[in-house]
Every structure is written in C-alpha cells, then in structure tokens.
N, C-alpha and C positions, 0 to 999 in steps of 0.2 A: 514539571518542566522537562525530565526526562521523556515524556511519550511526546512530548512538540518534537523534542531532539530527533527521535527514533525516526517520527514522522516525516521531520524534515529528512533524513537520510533513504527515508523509501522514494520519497518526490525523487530526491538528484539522481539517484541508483535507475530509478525506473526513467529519468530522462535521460541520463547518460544510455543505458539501454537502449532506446529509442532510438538515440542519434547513432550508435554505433551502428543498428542492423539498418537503418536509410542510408548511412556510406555504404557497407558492405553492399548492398543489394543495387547501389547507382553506381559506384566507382570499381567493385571486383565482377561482379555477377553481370551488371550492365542491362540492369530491368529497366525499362520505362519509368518515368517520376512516378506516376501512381501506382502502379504496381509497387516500388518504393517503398513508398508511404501508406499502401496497405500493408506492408508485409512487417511494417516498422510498426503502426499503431498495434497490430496482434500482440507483435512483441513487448509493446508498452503495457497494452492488459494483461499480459500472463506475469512480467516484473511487477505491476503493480500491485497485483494479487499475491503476491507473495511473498514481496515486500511489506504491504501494508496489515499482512497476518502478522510479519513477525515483530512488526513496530508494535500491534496492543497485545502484544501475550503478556502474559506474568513476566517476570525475572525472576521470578523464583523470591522476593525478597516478600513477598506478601502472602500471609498465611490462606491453605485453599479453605480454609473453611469462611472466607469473610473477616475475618477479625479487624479489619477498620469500623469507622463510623459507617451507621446506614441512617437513612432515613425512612422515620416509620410515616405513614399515612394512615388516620382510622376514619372510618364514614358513621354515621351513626343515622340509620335509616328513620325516615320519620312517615306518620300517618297509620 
C-alpha cells in the first residue's frame, strides 16, 4: 500500500509540474500554446523520472540482502 501511496504522490507532483511550467511559459514568458506544451511535457518527463525513482526505492525498512519471501522456480530438463 505504501508504494501505490508513493506512486500516487509522483503522478500529482509530476502533473502539478507540468501545469505549473505550461502557466509560466503562456502567461509570464508568452510562448505560443505549443511551444507551451512542449516545453511543459519535457518538464513532465524529467518530474516524472525522478519522482517515479523515488517512489520504488527501498525506505530503508527492508533488509538489502532480500530477507523477504521470494519465489523459487526449478525446471527439471527432460529428454
């Protein structure tokens, strides 16, 4: 539940982002719409990327060596 959490907070971060540099770039700068909304999507992928790193990293609460459950897989070759 907490990594939906995380994730949910990179979505709004990363569109709040968005919306914030397509104002700045129509209403202070006074770019054209596209120009806009290109300069706003860049913006979305560079939040989103860096938000969305730090929504799956560890918190630290999970041992690095794996210490949860895993699931094993064995094949047993035949012929």
């Amino acid at each position: 539940m907490r990594l939906v959490l995380r994730l949910g907070v990179a979505v709004v971060v990363s569109g709040a982002g968005f919306a914030l540099a397509w104002w700045v770039c129509q209403q202070l700068v006074r770019l054209d719409e596209g120009d806009s909304l290109a300069i706003a999507s860049a913006v979305l992928a560079v939040v989103l990327s860096i938000a969305s790193w730090w929504a799956i990293r560890t918190a630290g609460n999970v041992e690095p060596d794996g210490g949860g459950r895993r699931a094993v897989q064995q094949l047993q070759a035949t012929g």
